[in-house]
C-alpha positions as CSV (number, residue, x, y, z in Angstrom):
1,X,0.0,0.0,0.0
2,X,1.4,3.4,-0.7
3,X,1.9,5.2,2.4
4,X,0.5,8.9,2.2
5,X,2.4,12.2,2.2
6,X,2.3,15.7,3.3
7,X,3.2,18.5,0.9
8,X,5.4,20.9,2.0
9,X,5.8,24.0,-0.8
10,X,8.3,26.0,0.1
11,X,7.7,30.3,-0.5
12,X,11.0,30.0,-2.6
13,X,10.9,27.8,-4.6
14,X,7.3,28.7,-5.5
15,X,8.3,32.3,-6.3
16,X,11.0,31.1,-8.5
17,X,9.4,28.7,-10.2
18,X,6.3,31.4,-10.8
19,X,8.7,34.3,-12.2
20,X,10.5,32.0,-14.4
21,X,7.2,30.6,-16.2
22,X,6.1,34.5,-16.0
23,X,9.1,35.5,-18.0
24,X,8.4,32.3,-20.4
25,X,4.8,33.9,-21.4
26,X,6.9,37.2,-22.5
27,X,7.3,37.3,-26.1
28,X,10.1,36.3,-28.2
29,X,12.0,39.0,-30.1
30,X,12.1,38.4,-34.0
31,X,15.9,38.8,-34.0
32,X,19.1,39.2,-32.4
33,X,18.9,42.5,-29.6
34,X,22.0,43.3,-27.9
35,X,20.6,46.5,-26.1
36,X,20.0,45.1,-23.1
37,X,22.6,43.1,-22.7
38,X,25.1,45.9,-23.9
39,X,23.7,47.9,-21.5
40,X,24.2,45.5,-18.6
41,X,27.7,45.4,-19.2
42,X,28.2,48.9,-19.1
43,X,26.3,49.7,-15.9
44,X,28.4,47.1,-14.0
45,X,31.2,48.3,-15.5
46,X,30.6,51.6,-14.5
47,X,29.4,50.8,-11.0
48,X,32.2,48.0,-10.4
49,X,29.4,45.5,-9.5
50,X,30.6,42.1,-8.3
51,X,27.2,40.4,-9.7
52,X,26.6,40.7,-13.3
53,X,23.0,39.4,-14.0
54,X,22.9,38.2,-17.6
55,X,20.2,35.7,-17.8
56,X,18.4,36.2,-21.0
57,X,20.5,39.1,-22.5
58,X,22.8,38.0,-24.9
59,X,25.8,40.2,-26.2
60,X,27.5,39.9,-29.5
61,X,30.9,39.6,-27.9
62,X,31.7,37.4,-24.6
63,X,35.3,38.0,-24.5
64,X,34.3,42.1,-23.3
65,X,33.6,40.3,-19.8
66,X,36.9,39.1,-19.4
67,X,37.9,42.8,-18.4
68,X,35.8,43.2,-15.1
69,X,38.1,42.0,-12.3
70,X,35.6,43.0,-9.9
71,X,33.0,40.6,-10.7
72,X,32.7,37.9,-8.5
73,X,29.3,35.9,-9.7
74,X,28.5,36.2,-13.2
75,X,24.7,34.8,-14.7
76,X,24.6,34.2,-18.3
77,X,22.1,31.1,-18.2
78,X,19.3,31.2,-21.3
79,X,22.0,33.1,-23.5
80,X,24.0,32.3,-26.6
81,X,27.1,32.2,-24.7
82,X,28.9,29.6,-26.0
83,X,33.0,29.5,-24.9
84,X,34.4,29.5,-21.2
85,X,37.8,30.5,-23.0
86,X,36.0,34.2,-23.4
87,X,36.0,34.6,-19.4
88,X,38.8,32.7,-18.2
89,X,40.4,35.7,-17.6
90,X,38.1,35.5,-14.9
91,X,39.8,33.3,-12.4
92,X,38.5,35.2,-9.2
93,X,34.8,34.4,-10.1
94,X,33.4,32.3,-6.5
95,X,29.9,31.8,-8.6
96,X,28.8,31.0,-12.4
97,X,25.8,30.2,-14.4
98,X,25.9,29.0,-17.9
99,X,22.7,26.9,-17.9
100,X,20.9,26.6,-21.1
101,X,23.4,27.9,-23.0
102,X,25.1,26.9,-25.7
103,X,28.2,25.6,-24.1
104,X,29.9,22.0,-25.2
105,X,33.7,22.1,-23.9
106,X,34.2,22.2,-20.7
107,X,38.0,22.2,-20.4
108,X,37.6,25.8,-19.4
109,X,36.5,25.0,-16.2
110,X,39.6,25.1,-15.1
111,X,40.4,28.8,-15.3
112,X,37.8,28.9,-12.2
113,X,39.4,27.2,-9.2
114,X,37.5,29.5,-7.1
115,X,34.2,28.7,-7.7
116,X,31.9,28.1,-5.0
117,X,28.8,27.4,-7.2
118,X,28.3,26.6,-10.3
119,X,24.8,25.9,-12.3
120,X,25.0,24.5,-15.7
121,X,21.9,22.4,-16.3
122,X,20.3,21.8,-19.7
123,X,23.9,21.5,-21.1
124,X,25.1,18.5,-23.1
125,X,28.8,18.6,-23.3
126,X,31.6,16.9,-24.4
127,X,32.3,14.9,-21.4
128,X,31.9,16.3,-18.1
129,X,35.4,14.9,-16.5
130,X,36.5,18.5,-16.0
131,X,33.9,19.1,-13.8
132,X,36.3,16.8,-11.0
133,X,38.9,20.0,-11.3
134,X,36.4,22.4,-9.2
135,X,37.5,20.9,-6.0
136,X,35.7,23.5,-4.1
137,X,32.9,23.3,-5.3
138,X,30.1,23.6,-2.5
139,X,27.0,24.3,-4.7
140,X,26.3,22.8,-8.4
141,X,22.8,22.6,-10.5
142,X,23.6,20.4,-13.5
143,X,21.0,18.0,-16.0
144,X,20.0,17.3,-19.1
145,X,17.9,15.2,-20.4
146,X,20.8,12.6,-22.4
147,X,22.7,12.8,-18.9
148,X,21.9,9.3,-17.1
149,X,25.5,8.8,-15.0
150,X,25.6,11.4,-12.6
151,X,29.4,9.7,-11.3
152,X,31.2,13.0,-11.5
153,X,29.6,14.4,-8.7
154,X,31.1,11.6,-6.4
155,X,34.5,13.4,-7.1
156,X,33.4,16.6,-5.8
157,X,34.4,15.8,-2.1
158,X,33.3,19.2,-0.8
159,X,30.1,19.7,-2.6
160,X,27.3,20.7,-0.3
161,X,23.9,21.1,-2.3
162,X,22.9,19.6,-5.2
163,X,19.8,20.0,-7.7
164,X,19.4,17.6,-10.8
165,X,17.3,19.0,-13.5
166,X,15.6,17.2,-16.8
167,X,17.7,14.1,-16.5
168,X,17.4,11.3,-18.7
169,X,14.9,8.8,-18.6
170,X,16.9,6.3,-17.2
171,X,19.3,8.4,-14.9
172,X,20.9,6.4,-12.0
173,X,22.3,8.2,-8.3
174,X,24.0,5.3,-7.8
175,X,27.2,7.0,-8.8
176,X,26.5,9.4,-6.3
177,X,28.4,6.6,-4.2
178,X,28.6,7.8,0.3
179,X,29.2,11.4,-0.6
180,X,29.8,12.5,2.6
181,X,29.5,16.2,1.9
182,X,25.9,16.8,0.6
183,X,23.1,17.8,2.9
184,X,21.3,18.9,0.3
185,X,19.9,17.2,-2.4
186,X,16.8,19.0,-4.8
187,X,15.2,16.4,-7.8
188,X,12.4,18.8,-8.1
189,X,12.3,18.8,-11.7
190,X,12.9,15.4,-12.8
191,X,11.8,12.2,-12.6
192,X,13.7,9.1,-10.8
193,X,12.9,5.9,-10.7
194,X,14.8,4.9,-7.8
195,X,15.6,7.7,-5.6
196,X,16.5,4.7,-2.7
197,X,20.6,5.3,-3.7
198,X,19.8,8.7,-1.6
199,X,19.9,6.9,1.7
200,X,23.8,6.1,1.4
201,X,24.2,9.1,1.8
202,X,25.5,9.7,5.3
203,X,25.1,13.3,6.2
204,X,21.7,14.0,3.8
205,X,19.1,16.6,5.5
206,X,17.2,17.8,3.4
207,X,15.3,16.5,-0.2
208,X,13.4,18.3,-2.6
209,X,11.3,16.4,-5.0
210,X,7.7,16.8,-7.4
211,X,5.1,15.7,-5.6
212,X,4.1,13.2,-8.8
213,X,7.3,11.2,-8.3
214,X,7.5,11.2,-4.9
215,X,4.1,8.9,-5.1
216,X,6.5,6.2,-6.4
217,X,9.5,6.4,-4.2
218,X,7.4,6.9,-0.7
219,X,9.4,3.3,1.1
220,X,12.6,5.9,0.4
221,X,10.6,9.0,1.8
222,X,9.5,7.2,4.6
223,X,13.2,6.1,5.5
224,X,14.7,9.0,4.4
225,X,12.3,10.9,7.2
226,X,13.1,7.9,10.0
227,X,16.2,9.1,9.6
228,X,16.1,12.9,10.1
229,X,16.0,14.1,6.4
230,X,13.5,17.0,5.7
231,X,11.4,16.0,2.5
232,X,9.4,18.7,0.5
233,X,7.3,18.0,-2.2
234,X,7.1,20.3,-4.6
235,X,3.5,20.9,-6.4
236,X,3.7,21.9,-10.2
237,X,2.6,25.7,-11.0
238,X,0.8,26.1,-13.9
239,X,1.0,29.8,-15.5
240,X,-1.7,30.9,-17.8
241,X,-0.2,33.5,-20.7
């Protein structure tokens, strides 16, 4: 018998979830406008900001970031950026987002040995073997929906919180291994099969996972909660344009 469960939905992850569908119902331009982003760049130049929000304002030109030292976290998720060789002149940025983007090679990753965070879901690269190099790593958003092995992450030893987005159909946490180091762990926007590899982890406390998969995996939500572990199910939003 399937046990039942509460739903917890968190004020944050709501509002997040409602502004990005909100800015999904804006409509598209009909061609390339660098405006925006253009003027992004120049206001943080100007004001020395150390966070550059990007997010959905491409630039012609990458490479023109490389020049602001000062930045510290830099968002270019939803963009056309394409090549971590434009910033790695950038080796004091502590936080980076290149989610949806167009990057493939990640060998530029390790121009960042600072980073503290990093969020690059909905990218299907090369490999992601150079992932291993940001050893201090404590935060890191990654998925796609051809990415199945999630291995990499086992070689992260001081990553903290993790969120898996749009994996593949068949995606395994196995290779997620005894991590010692994550507390947290979000699936909120895929679906698992077997989310049971979760209780090796030693030092869990806290999951975050859709309310429709949780159905399925409630033996593993009812352990994971025996032991301690804060589960939140997470209700879909649905935005009408």
């Amino acid at each position: 018998m399937t046990r039942p469960v509460n739903v917890i939905i968190t004020t944050a992850s709501m509002a997040a979830l409602t502004f990005g569908l909100l800015v999904a119902c804006e409509p598209l331009p009909t061609g390339p406008d660098y405006s925006w982003g253009d003027a992004r760049v120049a206001e943080c130049a100007a004001s020395a900001c150390t966070q550059l929000e990007m997010d959905n304002m491409s630039i012609a030109d990458y490479s023109q970031l490389a020049g602001l030292t000062h930045v510290t976290a830099l968002m270019l998720s939803y963009t056309t950026f394409s090549d971590l060789a434009d910033i790695a002149p950038m080796t004091h940025l502590q936080e980076l987002h290149v989610g949806q983007t167009e990057v493939q090679d990640l060998t530029g990753l390790a121009a960042f040995a600072n980073l503290r965070l990093l969020h690059i879901q909905g990218v299907n690269p090369e490999s992601w073997a150079p992932l291993a190099q940001l050893t201090q790593l404590r935060e890191l958003a990654i998925g796609h929906y051809q990415m199945s092995d999630f291995s990499i992450i086992a070689q992260l030893p001081q990553l903290q919180r993790l969120r898996i987005t749009n994996a593949a159909a068949d995606a395994d946490l196995s290779g997620l291994g005894q991590h010692r180091g994550l507390l947290t762990v979000d699936l909120s926007d895929t679906t698992f099969t077997d989310i049971s590899p979760l209780l090796r982890l030693p030092n869990l406390r806290e999951l975050s996972i859709d309310s429709y998969n949780a159905e399925n995996q409630a033996d593993t939500i009812a352990k994971l909660r025996a032991r301690g572990v804060q589960v939140r199910l997470i209700e879909p939003v649905i935005i009408m344009c």
